[in-house]
C-alpha positions as CSV (number, residue, x, y, z in Angstrom):
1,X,19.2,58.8,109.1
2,X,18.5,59.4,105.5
3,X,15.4,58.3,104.3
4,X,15.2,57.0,100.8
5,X,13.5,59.3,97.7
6,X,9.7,58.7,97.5
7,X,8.6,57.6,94.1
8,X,5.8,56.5,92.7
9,X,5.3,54.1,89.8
10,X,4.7,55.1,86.2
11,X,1.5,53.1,87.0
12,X,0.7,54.9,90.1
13,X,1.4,58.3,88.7
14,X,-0.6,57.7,85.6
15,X,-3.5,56.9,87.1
16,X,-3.1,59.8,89.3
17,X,-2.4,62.5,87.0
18,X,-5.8,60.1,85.1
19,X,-8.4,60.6,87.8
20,X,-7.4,64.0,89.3
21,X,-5.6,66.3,86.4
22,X,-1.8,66.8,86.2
23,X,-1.9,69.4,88.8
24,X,-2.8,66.7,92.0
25,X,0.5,66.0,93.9
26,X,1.1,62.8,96.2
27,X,3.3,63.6,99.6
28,X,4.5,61.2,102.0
29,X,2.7,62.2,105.4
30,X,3.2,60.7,108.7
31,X,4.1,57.3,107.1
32,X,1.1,57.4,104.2
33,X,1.0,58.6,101.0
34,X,-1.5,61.2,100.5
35,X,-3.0,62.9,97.2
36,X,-4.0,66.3,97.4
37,X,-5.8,67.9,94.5
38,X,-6.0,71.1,92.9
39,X,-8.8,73.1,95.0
40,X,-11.3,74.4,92.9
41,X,-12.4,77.6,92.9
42,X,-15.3,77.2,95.1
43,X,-13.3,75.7,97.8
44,X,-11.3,78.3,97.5
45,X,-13.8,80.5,98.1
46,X,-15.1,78.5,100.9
47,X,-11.8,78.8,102.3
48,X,-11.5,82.5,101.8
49,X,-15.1,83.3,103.7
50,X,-13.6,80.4,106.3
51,X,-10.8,82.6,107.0
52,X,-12.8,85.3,108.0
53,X,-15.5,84.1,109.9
54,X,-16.5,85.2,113.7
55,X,-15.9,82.3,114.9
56,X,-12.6,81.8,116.2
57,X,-12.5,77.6,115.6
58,X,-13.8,78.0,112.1
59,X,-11.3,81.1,111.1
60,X,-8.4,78.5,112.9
61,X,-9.4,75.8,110.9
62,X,-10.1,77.4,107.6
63,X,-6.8,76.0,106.0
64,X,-7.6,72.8,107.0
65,X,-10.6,72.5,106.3
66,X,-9.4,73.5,102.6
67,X,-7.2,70.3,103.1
68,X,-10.0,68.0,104.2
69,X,-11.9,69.0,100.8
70,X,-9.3,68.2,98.3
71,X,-7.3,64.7,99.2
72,X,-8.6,61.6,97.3
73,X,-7.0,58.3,97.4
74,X,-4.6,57.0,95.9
75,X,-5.8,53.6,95.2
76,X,-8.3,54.1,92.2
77,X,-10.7,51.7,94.6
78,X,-10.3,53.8,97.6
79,X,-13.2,56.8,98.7
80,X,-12.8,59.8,99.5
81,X,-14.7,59.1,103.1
82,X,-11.8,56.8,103.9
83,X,-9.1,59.6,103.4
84,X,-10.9,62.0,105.1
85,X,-11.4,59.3,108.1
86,X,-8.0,58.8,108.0
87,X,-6.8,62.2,107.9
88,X,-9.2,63.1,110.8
89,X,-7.4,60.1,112.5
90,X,-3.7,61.6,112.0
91,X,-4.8,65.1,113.1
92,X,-6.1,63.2,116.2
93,X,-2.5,62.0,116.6
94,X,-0.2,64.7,114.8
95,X,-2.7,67.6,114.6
96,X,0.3,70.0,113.3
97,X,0.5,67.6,110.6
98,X,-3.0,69.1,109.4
99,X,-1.7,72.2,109.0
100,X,1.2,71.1,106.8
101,X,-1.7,69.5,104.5
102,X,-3.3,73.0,104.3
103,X,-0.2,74.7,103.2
104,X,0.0,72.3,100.3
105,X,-3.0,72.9,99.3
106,X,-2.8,76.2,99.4
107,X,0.0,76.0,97.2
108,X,-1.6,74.1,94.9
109,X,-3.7,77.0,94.5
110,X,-1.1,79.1,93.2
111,X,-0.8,76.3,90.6
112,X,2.7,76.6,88.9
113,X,2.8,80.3,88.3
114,X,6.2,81.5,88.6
115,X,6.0,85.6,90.0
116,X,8.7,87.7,88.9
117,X,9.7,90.7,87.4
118,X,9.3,91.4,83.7
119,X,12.4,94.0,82.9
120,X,12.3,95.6,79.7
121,X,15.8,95.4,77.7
122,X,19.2,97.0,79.1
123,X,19.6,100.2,77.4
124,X,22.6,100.1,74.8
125,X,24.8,102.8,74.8
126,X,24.7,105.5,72.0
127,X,27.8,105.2,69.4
């Protein structure tokens, strides 16, 4: 069954791209719309030691622990302790789900950078 394009409001979007920079993105998840901002970069780096801890739970949950510290709400009078209680709540129920959230905000990360290949110019032939 198709499911119809998720959009958000000019309003919506404004006061997004208002509160958290233009670089916060707002996914549908598990029936809820989340906003997931840019990680700065100390949380990156928190992530990064995360990754390579000792401890096996930690290094597992490094990515989503990333996650955790970069959704807001969506509602300008939500909290931040909400979302996190109710992301904690949907990894209780879909804990893969976490995961996804860790991959987007890993990709936030990258930010909008675009990798390729500079070439230089095609050689012309000599006349």
């Amino acid at each position: 069954m198709d499911q119809p394009e998720a959009v958000l409001t000019a309003e919506e979007a404004a006061s997004v791209a208002s509160r958290y920079g233009a670089s916060a993105k707002v996914w549908d998840i598990g029936g809820r719309r989340w906003v997931i901002r840019k990680p700065t970069r100390a949380q990156w780096q928190a992530y990064k030691c995360d990754q390579q801890s000792v401890d096996p739970t930690t290094k597992a949950d490094a990515q989503v622990a990333l996650a955790r510290s970069v959704i807001a709400p969506l509602d300008p009078a939500g909290s931040v302790e909400k979302e996190r209680e109710a992301f904690d709540a949907m990894g209780d129920e879909y804990p893969a789900l976490l995961d996804l959230f860790g991959a987007l905000a890993d990709q936030l990360a990258a930010g909008p950078l675009a990798v390729r290949e500079v070439k230089p110019p095609p050689s012309t032939p000599r006349v």
